[in-house]
Residue frames as a rotation matrix with the C-alpha (Angstrom) as fourth column:
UNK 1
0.586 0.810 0.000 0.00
0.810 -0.586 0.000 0.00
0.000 0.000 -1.000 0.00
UNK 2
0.078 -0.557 0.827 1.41
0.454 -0.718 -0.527 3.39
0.887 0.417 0.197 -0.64
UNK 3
-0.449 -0.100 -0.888 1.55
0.873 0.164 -0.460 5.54
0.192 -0.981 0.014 1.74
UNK 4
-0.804 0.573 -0.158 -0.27
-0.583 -0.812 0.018 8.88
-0.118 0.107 0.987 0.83
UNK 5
-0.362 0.747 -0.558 -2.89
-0.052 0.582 0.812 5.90
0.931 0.323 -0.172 -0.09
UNK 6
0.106 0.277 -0.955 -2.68
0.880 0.421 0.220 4.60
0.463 -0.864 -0.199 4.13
UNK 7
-0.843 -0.537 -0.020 -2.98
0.492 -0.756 -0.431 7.93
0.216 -0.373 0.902 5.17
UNK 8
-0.410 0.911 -0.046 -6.62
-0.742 -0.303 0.598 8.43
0.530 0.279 0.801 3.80
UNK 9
0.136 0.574 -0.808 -7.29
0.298 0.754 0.586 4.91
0.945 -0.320 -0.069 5.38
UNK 10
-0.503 -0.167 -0.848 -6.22
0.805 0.268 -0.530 5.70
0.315 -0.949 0.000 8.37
UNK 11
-0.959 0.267 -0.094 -7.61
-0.215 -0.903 -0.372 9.25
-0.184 -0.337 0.923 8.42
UNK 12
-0.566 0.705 -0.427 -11.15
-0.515 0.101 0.851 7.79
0.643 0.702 0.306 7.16
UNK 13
-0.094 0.115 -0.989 -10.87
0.461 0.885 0.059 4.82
0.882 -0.450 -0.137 9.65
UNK 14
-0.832 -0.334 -0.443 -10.56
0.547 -0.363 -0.754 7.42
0.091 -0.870 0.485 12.52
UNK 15
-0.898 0.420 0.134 -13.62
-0.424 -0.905 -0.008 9.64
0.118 -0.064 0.991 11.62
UNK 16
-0.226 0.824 -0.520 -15.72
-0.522 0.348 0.779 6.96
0.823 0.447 0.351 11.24
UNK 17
-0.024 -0.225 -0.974 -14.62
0.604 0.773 -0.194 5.29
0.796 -0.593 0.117 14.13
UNK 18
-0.979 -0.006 -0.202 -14.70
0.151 -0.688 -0.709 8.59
-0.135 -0.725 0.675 16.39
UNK 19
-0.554 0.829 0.081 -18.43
-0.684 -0.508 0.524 9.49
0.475 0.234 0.848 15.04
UNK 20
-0.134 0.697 -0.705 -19.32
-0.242 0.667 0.705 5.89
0.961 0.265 0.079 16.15
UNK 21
-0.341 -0.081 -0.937 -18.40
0.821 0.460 -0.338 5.55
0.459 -0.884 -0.090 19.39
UNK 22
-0.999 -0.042 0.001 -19.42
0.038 -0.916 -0.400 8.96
0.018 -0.399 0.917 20.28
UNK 23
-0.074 0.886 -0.458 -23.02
-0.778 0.236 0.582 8.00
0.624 0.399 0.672 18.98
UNK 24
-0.048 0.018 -0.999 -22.69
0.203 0.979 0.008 4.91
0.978 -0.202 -0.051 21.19
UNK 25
-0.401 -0.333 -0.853 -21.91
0.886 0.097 -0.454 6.38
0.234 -0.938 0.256 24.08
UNK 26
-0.773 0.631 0.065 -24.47
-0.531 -0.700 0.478 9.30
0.347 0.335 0.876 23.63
UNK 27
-0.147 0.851 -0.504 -26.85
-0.739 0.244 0.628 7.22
0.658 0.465 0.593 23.39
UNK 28
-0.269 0.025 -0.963 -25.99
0.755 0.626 -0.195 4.45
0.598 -0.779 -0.188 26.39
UNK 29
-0.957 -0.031 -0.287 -25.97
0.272 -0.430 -0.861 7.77
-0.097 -0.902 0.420 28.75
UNK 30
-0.361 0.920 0.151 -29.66
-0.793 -0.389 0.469 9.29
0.490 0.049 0.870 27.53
UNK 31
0.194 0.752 -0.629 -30.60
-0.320 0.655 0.684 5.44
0.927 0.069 0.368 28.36
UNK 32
0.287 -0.128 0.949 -28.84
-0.958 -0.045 0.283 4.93
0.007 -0.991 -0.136 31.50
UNK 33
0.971 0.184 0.150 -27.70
-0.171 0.981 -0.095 1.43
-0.165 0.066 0.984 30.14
UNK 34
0.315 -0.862 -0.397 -24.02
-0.921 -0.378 0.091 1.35
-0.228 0.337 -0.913 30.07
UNK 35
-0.673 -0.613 0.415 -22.83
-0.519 0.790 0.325 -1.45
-0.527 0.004 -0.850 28.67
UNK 36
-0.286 0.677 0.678 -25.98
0.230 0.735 -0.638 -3.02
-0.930 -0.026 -0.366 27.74
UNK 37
0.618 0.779 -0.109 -27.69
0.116 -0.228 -0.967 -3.11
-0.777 0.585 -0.231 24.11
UNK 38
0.757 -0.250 0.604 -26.91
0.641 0.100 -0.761 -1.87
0.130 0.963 0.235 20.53
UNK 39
0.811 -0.419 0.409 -25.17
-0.432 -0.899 -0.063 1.36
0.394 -0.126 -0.911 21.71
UNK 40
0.000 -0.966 0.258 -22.10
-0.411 0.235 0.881 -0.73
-0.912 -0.106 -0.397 23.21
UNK 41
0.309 -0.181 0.934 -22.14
0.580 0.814 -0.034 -2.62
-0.754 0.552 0.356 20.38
UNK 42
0.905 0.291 0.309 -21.95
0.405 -0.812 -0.420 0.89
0.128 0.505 -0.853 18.35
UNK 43
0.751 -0.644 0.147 -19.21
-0.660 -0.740 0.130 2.11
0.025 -0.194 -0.981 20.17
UNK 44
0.114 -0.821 0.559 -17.12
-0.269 0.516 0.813 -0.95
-0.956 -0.243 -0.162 20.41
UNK 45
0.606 0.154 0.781 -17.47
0.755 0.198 -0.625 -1.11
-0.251 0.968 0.004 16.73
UNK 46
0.979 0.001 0.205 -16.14
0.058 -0.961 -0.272 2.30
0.197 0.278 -0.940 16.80
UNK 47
0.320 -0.896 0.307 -12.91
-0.586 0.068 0.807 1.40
-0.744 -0.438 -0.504 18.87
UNK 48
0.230 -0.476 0.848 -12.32
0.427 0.833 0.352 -1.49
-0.874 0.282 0.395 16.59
UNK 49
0.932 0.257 0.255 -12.38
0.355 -0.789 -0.501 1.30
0.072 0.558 -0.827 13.66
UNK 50
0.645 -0.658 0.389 -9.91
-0.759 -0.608 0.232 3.48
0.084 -0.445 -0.892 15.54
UNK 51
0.013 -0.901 0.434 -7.52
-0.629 0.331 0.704 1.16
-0.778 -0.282 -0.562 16.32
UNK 52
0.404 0.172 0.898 -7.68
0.734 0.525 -0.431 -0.86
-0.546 0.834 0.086 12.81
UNK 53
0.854 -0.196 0.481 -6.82
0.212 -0.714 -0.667 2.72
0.474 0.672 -0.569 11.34
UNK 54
0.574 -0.772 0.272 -3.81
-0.765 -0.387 0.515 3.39
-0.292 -0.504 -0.813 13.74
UNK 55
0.114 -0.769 0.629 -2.57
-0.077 0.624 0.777 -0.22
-0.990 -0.137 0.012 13.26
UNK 56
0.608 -0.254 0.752 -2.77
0.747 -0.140 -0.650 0.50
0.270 0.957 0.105 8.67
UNK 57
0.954 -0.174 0.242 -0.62
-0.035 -0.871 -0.490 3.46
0.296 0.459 -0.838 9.57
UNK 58
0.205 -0.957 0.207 1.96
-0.621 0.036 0.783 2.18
-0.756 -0.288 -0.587 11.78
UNK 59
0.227 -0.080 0.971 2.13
0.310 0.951 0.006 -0.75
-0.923 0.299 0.241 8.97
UNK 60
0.404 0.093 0.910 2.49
0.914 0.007 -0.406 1.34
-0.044 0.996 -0.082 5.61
UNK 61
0.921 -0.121 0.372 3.14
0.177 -0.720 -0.672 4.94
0.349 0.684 -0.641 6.36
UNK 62
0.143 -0.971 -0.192 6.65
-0.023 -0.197 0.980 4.45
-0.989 -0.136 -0.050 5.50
UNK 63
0.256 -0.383 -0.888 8.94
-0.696 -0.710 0.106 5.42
-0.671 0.591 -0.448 3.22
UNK 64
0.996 0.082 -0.021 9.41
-0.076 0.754 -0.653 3.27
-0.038 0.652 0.757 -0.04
UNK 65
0.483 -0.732 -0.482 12.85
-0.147 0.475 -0.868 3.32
0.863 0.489 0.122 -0.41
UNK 66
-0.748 -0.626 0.219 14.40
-0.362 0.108 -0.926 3.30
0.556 -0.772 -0.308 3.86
UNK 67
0.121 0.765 -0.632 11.02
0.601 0.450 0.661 1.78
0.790 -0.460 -0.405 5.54
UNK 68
-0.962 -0.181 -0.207 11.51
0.250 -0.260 -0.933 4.52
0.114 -0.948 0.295 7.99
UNK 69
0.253 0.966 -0.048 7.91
0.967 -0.251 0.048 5.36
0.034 -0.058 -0.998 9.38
UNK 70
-0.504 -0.170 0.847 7.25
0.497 -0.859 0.124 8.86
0.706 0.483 0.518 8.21
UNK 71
-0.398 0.599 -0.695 5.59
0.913 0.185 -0.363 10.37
-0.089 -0.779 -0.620 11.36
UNK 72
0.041 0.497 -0.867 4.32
0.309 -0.831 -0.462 13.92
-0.950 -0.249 -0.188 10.16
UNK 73
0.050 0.277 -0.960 3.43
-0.473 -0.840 -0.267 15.97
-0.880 0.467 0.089 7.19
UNK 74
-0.520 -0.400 0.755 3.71
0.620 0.431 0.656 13.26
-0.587 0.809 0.024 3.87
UNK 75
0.526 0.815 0.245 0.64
0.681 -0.230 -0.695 15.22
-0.510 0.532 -0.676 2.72
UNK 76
0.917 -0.033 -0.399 2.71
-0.182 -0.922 -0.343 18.37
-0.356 0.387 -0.851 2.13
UNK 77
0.018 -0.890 0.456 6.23
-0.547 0.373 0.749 16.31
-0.837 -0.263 -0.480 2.00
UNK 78
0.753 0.545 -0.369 7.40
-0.630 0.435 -0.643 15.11
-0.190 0.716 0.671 -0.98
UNK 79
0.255 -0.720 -0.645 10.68
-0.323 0.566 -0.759 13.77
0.912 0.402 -0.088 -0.70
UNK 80
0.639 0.232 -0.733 11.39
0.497 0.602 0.624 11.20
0.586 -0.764 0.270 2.71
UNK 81
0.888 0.123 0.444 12.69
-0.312 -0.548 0.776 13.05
0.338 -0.828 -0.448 5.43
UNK 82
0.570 -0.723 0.391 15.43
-0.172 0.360 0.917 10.44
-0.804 -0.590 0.081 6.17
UNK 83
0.028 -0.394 0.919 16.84
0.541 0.778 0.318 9.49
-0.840 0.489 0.235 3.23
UNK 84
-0.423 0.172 -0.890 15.66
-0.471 -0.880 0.054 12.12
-0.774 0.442 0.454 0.50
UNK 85
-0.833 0.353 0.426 13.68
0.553 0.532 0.641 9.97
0.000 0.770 -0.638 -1.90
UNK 86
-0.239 0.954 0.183 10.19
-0.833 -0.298 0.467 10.71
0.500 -0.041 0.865 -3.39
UNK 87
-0.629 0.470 0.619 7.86
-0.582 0.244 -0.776 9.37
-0.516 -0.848 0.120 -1.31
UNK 88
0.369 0.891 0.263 5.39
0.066 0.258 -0.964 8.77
-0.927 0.373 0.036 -4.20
């Protein structure tokens, strides 16, 4: 996977995964049911999201030619930080 590619996954996988569990856990407090029902299910869906998207980014966004993990800015970065290659 590229890595301007596992960037979008991981930034997707996070919003979707923050919107759910927030919605989950919304929604257990109005009911007073922590734990109980669809709403955990909701929000542990969400965590599993989040942390699925953290574990495509430690896994890919690195650099194609030194595998160093690129830890800030590829969007605006084009050439690797360690090493000077393109990135893409």
């Amino acid at each position: 996977m590229r890595p301007r590619l596992a960037r979008k996954v991981f930034y997707m996988a996070l919003s979707i995964g923050t919107v759910l569990m927030a919605t989950g856990i919304v929604t257990m407090l109005m009911r007073n049911e922590i734990g109980q029902g669809t709403a955990a299910y909701v929000a542990f869906a969400g965590a599993i999201f989040v942390t699925v998207g953290a574990v495509i980014n430690n896994l890919f966004y690195r650099c194609p030619a030194c595998h160093h993990l690129v830890t800030r800015g590829l969007q605006w970065q084009t050439k690797c930080p360690h090493c000077g290659r393109e990135l893409d």
